[in-house]
C-alpha positions as a Markdown table, in Angstrom:
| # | Residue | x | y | z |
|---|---|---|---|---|
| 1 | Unk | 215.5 | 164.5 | -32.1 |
| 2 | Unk | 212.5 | 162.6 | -33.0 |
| 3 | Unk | 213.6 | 159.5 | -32.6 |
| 4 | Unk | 214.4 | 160.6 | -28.8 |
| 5 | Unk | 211.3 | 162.6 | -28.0 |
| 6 | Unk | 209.6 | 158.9 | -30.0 |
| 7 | Unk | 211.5 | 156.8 | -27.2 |
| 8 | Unk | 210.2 | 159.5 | -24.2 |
| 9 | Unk | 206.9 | 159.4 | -25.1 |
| 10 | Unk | 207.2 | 155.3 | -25.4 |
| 11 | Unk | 208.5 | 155.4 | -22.2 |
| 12 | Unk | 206.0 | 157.6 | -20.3 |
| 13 | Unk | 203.5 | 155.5 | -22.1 |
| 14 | Unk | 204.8 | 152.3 | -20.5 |
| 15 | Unk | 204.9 | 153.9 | -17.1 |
| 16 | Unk | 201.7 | 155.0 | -17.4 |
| 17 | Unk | 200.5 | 151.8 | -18.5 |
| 18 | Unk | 202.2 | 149.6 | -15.3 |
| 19 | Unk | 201.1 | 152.2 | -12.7 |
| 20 | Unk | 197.5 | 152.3 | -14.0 |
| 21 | Unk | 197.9 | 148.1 | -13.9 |
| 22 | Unk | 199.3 | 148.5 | -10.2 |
| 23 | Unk | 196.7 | 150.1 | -9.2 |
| 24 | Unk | 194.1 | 148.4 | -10.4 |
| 25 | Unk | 195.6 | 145.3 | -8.9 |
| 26 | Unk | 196.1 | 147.6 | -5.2 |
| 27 | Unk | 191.8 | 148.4 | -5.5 |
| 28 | Unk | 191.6 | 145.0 | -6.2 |
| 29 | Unk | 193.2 | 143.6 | -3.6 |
| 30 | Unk | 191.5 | 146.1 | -0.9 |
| 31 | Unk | 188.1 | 145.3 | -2.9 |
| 32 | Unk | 188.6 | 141.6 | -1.4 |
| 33 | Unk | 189.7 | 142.7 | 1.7 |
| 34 | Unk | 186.6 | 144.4 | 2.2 |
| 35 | Unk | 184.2 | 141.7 | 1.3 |
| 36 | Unk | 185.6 | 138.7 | 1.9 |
| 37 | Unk | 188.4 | 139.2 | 4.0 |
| 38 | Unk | 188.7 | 135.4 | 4.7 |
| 39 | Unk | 191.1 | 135.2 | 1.5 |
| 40 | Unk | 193.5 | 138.0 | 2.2 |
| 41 | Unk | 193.4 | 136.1 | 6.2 |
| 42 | Unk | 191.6 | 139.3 | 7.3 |
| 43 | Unk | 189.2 | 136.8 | 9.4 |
| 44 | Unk | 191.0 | 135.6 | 12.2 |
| 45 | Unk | 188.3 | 132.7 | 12.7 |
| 46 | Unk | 184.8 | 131.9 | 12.1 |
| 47 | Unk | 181.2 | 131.4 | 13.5 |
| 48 | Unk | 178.5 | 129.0 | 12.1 |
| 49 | Unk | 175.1 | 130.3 | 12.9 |
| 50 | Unk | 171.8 | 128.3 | 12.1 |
| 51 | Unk | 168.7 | 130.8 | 12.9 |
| 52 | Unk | 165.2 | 131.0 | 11.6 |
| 53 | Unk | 164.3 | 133.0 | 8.3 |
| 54 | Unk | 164.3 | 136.5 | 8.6 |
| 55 | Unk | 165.6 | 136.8 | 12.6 |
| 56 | Unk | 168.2 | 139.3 | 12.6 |
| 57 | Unk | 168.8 | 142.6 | 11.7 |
| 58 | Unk | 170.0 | 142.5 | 8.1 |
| 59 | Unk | 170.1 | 146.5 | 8.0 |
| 60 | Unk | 167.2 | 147.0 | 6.0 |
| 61 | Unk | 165.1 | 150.7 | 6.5 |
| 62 | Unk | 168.2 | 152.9 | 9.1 |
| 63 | Unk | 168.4 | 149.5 | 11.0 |
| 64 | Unk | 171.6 | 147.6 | 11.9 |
| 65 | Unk | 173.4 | 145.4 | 9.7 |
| 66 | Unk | 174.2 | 142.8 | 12.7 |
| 67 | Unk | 176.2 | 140.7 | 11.1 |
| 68 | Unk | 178.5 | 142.7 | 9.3 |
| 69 | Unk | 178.9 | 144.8 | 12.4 |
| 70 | Unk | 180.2 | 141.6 | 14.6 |
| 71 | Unk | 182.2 | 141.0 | 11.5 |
| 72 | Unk | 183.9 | 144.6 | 11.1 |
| 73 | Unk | 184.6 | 144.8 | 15.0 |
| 74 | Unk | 185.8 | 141.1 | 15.8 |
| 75 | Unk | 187.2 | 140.5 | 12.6 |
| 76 | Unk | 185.3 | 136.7 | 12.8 |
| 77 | Unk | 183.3 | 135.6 | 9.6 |
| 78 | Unk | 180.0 | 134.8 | 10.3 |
| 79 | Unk | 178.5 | 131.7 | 8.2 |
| 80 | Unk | 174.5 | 132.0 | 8.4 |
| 81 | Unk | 172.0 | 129.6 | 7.2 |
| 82 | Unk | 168.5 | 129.5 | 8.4 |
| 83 | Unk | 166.2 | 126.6 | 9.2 |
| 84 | Unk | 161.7 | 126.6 | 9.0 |
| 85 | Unk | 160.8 | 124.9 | 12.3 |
| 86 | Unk | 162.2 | 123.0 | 15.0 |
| 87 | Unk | 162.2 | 120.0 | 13.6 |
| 88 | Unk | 163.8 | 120.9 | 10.9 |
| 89 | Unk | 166.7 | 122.1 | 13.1 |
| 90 | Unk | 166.8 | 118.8 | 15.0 |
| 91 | Unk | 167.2 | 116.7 | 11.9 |
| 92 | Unk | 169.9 | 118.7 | 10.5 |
| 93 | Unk | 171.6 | 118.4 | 13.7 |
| 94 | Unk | 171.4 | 114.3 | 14.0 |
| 95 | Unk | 171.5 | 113.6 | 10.3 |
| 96 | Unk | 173.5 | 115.5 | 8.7 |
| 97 | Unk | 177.9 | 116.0 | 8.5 |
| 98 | Unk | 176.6 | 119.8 | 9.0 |
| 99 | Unk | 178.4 | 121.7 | 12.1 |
| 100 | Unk | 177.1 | 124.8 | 13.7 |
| 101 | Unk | 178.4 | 126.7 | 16.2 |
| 102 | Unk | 175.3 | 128.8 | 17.5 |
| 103 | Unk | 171.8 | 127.3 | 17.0 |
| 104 | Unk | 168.2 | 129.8 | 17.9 |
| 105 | Unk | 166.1 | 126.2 | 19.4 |
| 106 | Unk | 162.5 | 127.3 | 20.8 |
| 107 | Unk | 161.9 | 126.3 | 24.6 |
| 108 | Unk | 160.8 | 122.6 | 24.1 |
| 109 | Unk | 163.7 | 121.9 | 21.8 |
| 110 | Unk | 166.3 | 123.1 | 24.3 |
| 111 | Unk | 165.1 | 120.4 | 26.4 |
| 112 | Unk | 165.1 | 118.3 | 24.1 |
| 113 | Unk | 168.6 | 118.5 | 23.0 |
| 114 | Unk | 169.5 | 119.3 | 26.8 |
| 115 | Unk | 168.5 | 115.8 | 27.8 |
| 116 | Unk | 170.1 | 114.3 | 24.8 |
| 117 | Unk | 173.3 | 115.4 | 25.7 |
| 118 | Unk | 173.0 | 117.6 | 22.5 |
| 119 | Unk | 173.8 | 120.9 | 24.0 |
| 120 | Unk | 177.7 | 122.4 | 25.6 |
| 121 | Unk | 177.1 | 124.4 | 28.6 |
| 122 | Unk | 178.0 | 127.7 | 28.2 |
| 123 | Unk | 180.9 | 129.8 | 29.7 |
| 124 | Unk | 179.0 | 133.0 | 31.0 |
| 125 | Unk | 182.5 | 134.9 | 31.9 |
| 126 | Unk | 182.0 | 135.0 | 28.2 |
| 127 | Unk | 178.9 | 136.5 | 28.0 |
| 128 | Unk | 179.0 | 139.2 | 30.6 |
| 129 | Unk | 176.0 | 140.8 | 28.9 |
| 130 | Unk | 173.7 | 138.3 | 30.1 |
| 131 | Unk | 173.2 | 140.6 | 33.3 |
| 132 | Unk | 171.0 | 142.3 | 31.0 |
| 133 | Unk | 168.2 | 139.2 | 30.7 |
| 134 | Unk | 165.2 | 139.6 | 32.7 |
| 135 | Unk | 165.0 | 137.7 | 35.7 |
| 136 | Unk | 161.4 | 136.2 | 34.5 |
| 137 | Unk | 163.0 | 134.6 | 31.4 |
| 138 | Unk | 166.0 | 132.7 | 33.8 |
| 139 | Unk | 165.5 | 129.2 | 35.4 |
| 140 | Unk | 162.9 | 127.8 | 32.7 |
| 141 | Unk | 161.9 | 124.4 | 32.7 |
| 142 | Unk | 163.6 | 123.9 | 29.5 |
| 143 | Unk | 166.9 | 125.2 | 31.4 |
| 144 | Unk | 166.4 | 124.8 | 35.2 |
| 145 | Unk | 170.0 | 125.9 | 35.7 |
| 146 | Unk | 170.7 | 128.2 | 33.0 |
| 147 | Unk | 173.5 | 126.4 | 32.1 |
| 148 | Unk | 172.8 | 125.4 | 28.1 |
| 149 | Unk | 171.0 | 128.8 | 27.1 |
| 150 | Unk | 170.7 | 132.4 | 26.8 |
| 151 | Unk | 166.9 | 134.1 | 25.7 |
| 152 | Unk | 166.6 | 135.7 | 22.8 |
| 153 | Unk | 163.3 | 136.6 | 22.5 |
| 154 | Unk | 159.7 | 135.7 | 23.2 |
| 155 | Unk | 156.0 | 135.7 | 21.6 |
| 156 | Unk | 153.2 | 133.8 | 21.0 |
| 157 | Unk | 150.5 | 132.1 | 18.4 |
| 158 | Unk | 147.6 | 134.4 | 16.9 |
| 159 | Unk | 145.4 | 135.0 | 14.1 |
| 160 | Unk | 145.3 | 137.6 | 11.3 |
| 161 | Unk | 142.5 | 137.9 | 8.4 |
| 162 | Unk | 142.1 | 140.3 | 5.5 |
| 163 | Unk | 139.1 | 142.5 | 6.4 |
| 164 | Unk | 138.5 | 143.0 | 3.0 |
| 165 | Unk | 137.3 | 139.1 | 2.8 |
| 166 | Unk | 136.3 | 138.7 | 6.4 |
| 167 | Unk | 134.1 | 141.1 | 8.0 |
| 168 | Unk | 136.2 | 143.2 | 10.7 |
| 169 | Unk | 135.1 | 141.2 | 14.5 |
| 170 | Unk | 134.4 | 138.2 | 12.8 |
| 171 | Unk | 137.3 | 135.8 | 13.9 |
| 172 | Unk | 137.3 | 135.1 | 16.9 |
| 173 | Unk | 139.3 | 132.3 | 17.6 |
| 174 | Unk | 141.3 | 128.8 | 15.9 |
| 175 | Unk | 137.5 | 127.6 | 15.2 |
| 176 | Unk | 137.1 | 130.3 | 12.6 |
| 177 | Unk | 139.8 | 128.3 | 11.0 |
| 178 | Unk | 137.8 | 125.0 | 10.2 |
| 179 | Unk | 134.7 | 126.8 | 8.8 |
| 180 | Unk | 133.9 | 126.6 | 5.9 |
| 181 | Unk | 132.5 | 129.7 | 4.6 |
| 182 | Unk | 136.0 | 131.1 | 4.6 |
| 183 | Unk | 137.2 | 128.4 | 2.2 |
| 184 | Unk | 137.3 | 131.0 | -0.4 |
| 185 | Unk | 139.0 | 133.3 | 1.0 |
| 186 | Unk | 142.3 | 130.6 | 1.8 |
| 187 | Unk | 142.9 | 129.8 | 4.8 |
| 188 | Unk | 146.0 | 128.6 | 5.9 |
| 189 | Unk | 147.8 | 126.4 | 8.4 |
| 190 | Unk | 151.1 | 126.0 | 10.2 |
| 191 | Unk | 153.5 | 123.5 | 8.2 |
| 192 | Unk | 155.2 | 121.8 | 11.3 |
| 193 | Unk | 153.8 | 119.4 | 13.8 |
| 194 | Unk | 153.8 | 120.7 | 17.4 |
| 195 | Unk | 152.1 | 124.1 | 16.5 |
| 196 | Unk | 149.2 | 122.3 | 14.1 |
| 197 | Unk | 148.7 | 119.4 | 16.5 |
| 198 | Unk | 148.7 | 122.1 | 19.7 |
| 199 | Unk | 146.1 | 123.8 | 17.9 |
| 200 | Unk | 144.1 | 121.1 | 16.6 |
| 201 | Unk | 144.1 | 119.5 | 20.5 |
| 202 | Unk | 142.2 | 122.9 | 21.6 |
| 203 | Unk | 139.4 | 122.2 | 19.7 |
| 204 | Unk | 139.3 | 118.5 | 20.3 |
| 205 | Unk | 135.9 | 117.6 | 22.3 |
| 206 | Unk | 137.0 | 117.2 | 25.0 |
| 207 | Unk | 139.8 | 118.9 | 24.7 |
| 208 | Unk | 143.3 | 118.0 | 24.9 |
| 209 | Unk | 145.7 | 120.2 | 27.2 |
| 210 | Unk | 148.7 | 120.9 | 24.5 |
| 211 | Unk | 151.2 | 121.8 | 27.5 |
| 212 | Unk | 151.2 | 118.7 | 28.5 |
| 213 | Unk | 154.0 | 116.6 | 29.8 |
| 214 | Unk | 152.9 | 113.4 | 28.3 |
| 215 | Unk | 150.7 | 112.6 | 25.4 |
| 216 | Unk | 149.4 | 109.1 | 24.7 |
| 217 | Unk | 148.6 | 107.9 | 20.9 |
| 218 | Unk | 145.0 | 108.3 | 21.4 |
| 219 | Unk | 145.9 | 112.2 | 21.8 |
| 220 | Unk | 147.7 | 112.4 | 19.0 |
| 221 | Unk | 145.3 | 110.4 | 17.0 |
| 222 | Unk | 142.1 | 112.5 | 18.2 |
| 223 | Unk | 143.9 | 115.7 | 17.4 |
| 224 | Unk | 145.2 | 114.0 | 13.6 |
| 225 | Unk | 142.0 | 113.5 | 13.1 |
| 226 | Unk | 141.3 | 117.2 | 13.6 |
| 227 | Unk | 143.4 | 118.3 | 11.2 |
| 228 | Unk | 142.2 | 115.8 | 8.5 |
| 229 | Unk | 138.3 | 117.1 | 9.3 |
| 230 | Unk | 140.6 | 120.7 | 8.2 |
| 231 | Unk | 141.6 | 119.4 | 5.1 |
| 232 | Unk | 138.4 | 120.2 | 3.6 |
| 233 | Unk | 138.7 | 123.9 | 3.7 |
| 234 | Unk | 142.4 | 124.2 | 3.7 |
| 235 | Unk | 144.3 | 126.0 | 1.3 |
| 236 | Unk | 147.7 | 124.8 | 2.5 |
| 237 | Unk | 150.0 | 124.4 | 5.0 |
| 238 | Unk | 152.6 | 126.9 | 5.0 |
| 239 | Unk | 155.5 | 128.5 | 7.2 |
| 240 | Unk | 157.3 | 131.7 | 5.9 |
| 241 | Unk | 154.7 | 131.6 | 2.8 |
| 242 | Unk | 152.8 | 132.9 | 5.1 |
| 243 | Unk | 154.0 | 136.8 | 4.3 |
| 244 | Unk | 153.6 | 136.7 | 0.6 |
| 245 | Unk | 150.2 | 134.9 | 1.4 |
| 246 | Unk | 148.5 | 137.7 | 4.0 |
| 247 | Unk | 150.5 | 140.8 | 2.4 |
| 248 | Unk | 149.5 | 140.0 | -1.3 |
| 249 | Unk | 146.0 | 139.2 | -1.0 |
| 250 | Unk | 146.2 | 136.0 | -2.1 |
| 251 | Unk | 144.8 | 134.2 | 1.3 |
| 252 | Unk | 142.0 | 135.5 | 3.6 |
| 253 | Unk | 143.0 | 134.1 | 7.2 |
| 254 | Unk | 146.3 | 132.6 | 9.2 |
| 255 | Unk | 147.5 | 131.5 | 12.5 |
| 256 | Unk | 151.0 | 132.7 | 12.9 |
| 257 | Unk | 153.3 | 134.3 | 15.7 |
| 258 | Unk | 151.8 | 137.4 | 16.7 |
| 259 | Unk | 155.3 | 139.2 | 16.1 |
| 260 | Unk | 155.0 | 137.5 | 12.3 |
| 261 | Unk | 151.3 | 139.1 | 12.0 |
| 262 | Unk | 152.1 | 142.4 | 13.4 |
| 263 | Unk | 154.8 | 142.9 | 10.6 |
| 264 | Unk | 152.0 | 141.5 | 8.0 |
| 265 | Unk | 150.1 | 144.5 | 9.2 |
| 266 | Unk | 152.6 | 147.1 | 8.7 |
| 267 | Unk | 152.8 | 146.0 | 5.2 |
| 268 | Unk | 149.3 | 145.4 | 4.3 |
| 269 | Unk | 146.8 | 148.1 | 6.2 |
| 270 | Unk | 143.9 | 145.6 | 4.8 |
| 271 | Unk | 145.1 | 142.9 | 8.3 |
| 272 | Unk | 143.6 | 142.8 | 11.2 |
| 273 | Unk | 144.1 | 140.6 | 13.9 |
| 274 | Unk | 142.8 | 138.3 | 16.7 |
| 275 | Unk | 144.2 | 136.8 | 19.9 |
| 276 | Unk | 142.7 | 133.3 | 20.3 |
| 277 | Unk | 139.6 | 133.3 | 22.5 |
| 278 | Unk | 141.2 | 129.7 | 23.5 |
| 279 | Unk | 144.1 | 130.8 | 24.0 |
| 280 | Unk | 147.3 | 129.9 | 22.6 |
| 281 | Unk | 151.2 | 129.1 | 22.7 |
| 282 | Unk | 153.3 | 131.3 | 24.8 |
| 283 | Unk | 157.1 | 130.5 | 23.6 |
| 284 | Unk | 161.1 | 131.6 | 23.9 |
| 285 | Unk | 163.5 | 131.0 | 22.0 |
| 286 | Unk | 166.6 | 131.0 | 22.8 |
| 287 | Unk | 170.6 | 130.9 | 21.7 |
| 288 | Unk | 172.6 | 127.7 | 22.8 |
| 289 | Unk | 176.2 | 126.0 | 21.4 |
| 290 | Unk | 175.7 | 122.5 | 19.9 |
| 291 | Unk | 177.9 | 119.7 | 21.4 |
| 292 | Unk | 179.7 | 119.2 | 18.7 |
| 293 | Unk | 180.3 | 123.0 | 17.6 |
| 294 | Unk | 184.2 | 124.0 | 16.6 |
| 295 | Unk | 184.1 | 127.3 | 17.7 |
| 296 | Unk | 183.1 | 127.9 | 21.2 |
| 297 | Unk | 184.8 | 131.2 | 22.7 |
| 298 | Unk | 183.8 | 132.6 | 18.6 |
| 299 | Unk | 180.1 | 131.7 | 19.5 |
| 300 | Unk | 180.2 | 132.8 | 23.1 |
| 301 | Unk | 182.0 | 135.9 | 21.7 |
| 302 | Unk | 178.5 | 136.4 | 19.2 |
| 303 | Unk | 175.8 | 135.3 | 21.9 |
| 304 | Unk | 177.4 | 138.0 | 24.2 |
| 305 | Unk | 177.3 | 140.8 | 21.3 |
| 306 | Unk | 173.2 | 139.2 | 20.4 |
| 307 | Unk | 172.8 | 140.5 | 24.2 |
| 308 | Unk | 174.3 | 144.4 | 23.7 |
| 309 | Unk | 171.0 | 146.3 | 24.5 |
| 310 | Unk | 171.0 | 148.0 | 21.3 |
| 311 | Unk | 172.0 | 145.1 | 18.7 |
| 312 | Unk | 168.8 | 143.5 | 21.0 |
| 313 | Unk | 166.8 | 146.4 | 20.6 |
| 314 | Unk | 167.6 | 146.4 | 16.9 |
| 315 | Unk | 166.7 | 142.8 | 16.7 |
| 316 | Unk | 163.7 | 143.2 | 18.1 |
| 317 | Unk | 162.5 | 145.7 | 16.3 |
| 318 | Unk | 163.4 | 144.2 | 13.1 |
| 319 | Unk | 161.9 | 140.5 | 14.1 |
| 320 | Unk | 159.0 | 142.2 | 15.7 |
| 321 | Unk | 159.1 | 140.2 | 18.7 |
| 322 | Unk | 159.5 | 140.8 | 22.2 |
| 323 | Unk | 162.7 | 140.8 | 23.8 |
| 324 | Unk | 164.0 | 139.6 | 27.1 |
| 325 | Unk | 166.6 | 142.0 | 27.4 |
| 326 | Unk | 165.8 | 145.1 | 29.6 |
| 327 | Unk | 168.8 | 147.4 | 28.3 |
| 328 | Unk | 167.2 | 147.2 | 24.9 |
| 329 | Unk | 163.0 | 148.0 | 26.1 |
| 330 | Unk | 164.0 | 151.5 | 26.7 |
| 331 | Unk | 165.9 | 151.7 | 22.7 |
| 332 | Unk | 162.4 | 150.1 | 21.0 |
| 333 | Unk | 159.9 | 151.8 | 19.4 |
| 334 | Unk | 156.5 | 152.8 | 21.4 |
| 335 | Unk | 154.4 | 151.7 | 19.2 |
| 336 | Unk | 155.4 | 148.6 | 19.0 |
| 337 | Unk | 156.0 | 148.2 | 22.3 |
| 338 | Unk | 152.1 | 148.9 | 22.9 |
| 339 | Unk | 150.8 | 146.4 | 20.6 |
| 340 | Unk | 149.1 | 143.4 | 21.9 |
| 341 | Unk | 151.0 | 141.3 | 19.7 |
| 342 | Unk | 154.3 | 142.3 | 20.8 |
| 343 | Unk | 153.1 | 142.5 | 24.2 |
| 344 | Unk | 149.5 | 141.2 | 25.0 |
| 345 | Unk | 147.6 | 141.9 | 28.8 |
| 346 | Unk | 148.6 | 139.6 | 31.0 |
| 347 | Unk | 144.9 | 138.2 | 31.6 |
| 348 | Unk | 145.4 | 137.0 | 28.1 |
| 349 | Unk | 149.3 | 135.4 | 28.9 |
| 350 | Unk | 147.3 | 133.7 | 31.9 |
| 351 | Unk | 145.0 | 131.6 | 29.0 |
| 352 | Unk | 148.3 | 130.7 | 27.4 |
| 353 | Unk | 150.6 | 127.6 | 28.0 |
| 354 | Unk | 154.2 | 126.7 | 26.7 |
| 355 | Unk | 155.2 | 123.3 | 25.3 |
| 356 | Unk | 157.0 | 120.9 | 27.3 |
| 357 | Unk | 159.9 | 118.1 | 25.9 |
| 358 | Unk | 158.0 | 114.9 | 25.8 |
| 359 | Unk | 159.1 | 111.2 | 24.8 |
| 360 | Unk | 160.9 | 110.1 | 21.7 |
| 361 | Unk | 158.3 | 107.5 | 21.1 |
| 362 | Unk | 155.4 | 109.8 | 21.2 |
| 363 | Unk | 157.3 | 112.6 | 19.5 |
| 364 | Unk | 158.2 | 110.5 | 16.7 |
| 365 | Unk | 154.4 | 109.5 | 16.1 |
| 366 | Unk | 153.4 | 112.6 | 16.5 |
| 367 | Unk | 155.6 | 113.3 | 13.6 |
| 368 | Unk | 154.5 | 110.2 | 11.4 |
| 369 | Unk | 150.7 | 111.2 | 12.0 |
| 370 | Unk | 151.0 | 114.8 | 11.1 |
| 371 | Unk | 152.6 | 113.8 | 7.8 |
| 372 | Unk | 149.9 | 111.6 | 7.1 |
| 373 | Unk | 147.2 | 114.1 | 7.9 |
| 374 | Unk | 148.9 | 116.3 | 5.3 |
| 375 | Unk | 149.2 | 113.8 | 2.9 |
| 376 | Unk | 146.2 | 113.5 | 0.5 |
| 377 | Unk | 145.1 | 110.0 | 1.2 |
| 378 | Unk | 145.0 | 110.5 | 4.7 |
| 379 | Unk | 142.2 | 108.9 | 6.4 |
| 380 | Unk | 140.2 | 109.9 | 9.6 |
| 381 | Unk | 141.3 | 107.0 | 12.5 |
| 382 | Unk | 139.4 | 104.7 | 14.5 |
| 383 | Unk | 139.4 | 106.6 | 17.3 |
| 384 | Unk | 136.9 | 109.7 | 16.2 |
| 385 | Unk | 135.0 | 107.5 | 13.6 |
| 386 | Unk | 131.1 | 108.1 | 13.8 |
| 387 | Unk | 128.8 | 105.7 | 15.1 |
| 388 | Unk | 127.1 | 103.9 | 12.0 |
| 389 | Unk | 123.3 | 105.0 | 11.5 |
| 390 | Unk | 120.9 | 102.0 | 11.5 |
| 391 | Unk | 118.6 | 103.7 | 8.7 |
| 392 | Unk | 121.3 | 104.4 | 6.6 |
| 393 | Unk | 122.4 | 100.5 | 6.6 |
| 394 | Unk | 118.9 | 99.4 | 5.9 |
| 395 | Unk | 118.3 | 101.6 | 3.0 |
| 396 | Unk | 122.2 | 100.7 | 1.2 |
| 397 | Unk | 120.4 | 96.9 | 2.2 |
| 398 | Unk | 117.1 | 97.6 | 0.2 |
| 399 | Unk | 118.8 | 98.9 | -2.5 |
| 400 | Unk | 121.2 | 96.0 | -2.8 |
| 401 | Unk | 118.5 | 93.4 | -2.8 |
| 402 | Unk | 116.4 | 95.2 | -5.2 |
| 403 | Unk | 119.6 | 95.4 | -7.0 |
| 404 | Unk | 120.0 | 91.7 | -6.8 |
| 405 | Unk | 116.7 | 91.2 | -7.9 |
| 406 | Unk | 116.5 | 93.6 | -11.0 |
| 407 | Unk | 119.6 | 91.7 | -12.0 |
| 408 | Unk | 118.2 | 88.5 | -11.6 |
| 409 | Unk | 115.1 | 88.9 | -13.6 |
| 410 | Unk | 117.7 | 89.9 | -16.9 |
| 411 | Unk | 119.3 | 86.9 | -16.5 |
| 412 | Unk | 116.2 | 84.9 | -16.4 |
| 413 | Unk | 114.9 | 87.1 | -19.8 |
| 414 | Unk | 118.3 | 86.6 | -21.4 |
| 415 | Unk | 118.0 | 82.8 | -20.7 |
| 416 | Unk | 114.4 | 83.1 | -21.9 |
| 417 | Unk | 115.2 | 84.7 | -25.1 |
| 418 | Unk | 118.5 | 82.6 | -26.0 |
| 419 | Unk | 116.1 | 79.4 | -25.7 |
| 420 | Unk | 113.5 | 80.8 | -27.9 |
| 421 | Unk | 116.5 | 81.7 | -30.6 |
| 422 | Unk | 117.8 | 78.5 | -30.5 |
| 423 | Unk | 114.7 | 76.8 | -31.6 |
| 424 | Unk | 114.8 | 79.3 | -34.3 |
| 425 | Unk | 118.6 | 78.6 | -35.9 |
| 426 | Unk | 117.6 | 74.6 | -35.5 |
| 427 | Unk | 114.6 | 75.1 | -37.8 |
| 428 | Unk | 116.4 | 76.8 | -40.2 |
C-alpha cells in the first residue's frame, strides 16, 4: 500500500512539475508576443523612421504612446532613430548604407533633397488624412506641388534667459547674446550651421538678409566672422543640451525654437522669454519618403496615421509646437494654444523669414566656415579685419628701435669688457 500511494504521489508530482513548465513556457511565449512580436511573425512588416529627438508622443504624463499605438493597430514594427539637425540628416542619408523609410526634413532641406532627386513622391490615396492640413501650409516653395511632402508642424527661433541671472525685460533681442556682461551667466549657441550663420547675418553691419536665395562667400565670411567676435563670451554651442542647460540652472540665456523654450518654462518657473526684436526664422517641417526607402505603402500607412487629428493633437502637445492640422487645434490645450511661442501675433510672423535651398557650393562653405568658427584656432577673416591705427604702428616702431638700441649698447659693453679681460689672462 505504501509503495502505491509512494508511486501516486510521484506521479502527481511529475504532472505537476510538466504543467507548471508548460506554462511557464505558454507566458513566455505570449511575453514575446507582446513585446516584440517580430519573432513570433506577429509584425507583418516594418517602418524605418528617422525624426528629431524628442518629436513624438512617447506616452509620458496621460499622453499617447504613438508608436506603440501604430504598432498594436497595424501590426507594423516601427524602427525609430533620431537625428540633431538637418545636416546631420543629409549626411546620414548620402553617406551612409543606413535606409529609412520616413524622414521629418525642415523646409529648406525638402528642397534640397527634392532637387537632388532624393525624395519619392507620395501616393496621397494613401494618406486620405491630409484633407485635414491647412490650406496656408500647402504649395510651399520647398514643395510647389505638394507632391514630395506632408506638414508636420511649424515654429520659429527665440530667446529664453533665467531671470534669476538676468534682470526680467532685459533681453531684448540676438544682440543680448554677444555681450559680454552675461558671460557669467553661460550663454549658449545653436550647434548647426544655418540657424548660427542666420543669426549671426542679422547682426552683420550691414546686415545680411538670411532668407536669401543666394549667398556669396563674402556673406558667409562676414557672418563667420560674427560668430568668431561670439567666441569670446560663449559658453558652448549646443543642440538638445540645451534643456538640461536652461532647466538646471546651469546656463543663463539661449536661442532655441520657441516650442523648445516654452517646454523649458514649464519645467523651470525661473525662464522667461523674448521674441527677437530682429526678428527671426519662421520654419516647417515636414514628413517625406526617401528615394531609396523599402517600405512605401508601410510609410504612407504611418504619415497618414501622424495626420489623425488627435495623434496630431497629441503630438503637438507633447513637441510643443504648432501644428498644421485643423482637426487637431480644437483637441490642444488653451493655454498653449495662447502662448506667443506656440503661436506669436502675426505683426511679429510679418518680421520673420524662412530659409530657402541654396547652392551646393555655397552650402558646403558655409559648412567648412562654421566648423572653423567653432574650432578654437579659428581666426577672424580678411574681410571684417580693422583698419590698422597709425599711432599704434609708430609706438610698436619706437619701441623696437629703442629695443635695437638697448641691445646694441650690451654688445658693445660685452665686447668692451671681454677686451679688457683678455689683457688680463695675457699678463698673467
Amino acid at each position: 500500500m505504501k509503495k502505491i500511494l509512494s508511486l501516486i504521489l510521484a506521479l502527481t508530482l511529475l504532472l505537476a512539475v510538466f504543467s507548471l513548465t508548460a506554462y511557464a513556457e505558454d507566458e513566455a511565449e505570449n511575453e514575446r508576443d507582446d513585446e516584440g512580436k517580430g519573432a513570433s511573425g506577429a509584425f507583418q512588416g516594418e517602418v524605418n523612421v528617422y525624426n528629431w529627438g524628442e518629436y513624438i508622443d512617447p506616452g509620458d504624463d496621460g499622453g499617447i504612446d504613438v508608436i506603440k499605438e501604430f504598432e498594436d493597430t497595424y501590426h507594423i514594427k516601427v524602427n525609430y532613430t533620431n537625428f540633431e539637425t538637418n545636416e546631420e540628416l543629409y549626411n546620414v542619408l548620402t553617406n551612409s548604407n543606413s535606409t529609412y523609410d520616413v524622414i521629418f526634413p525642415s523646409d529648406y532641406m525638402v528642397s534640397r533633397l527634392r532637387e537632388e532627386g532624393m525624395l519619392a513622391k507620395l501616393d496621397f490615396n494613401n494618406i486620405p488624412n491630409y484633407k485635414y492640413i491647412d490650406e496656408r501650409f500647402k504649395n510651399m516653395a520647398y514643395d510647389p506641388d505638394n507632391e514630395y511632402s506632408v506638414p508636420y508642424s511649424w515654429n520659429f527661433v527665440a530667446i529664453g534667459y533665467n531671470t534669476d541671472m538676468i534682470k526680467e525685460g532685459a533681453v531684448t533681442g540676438f544682440k543680448d547674446l554677444w555681450d559680454p556682461k552675461y558671460k557669467d551667466d553661460g550663454i549658449l549657441m545653436f550647434n548647426n550651421s544655418r540657424d548660427a550663420m542666420a543669426i549671426a547675418m542679422q547682426l552683420c553691419d550691414p546686415p545680411i538678409d538670411p532668407g536669401a536665395e543666394s549667398f556669396t562667400r563674402e556673406d558667409i565670411d562676414r557672418a563667420t566672422d560674427k560668430l568668431i567676435e561670439q567666441k569670446s563670451v560663449l559658453k558652448k554651442y549646443v543642440m538638445d543640451q540645451v534643456f538640461a542647460e536652461m532647466e538646471q540652472n546651469q546656463s543663463g540665456i539661449c536661442t532655441y525654437y520657441a516650442g523648445d523654450i516654452y517646454t523649458m518654462m514649464l519645467n523651470n518657473e525661473n525662464l522667461d522669454y523674448c521674441l527677437p526684436e530682429e526678428g527671426s526664422n519662421l520654419f516647417n517641417d515636414a514628413m517625406c519618403i526617401p528615394a531609396t526607402c523599402k517600405n512605401k505603402e508601410n510609410a504612407e500607412l504611418f504619415i497618414n496615421f501622424m495626420c489623425e487629428p488627435r495623434i496630431a493633437a497629441a503630438n503637438s502637445e507633447y513637441i510643443t509646437y504648432g501644428t498644421p492640422n485643423t482637426g487637431a487645434l480644437d483637441l490642444i490645450d488653451e493655454d498653449m494654444l495662447e502662448s506667443e511661442l506656440i503661436n506669436p501675433p502675426q505683426e511679429y510672423l510679418d518680421k520673420c523669414y524662412t530659409f530657402s535651398n541654396i547652392d551646393d557650393d555655397i552650402y558646403g562653405y558655409m559648412q567648412k566656415r562654421f566648423v572653423e568658427a567653432c574650432s578654437a584656432s579659428a581666426e577672424v577673416s580678411t574681410v571684417e579685419k580693422k583698419t590698422v591705427n597709425p599711432a599704434a604702428v609708430w609706438a610698436v616702431g619706437v619701441i623696437l628701435i629703442l629695443v635695437i638700441i638697448s641691445t646694441l649698447v650690451i654688445i658693445v659693453l660685452d665686447i668692451r669688457r671681454a677686451v679688457k679681460n683678455r689683457g688680463r689672462i695675457n699678463k698673467i
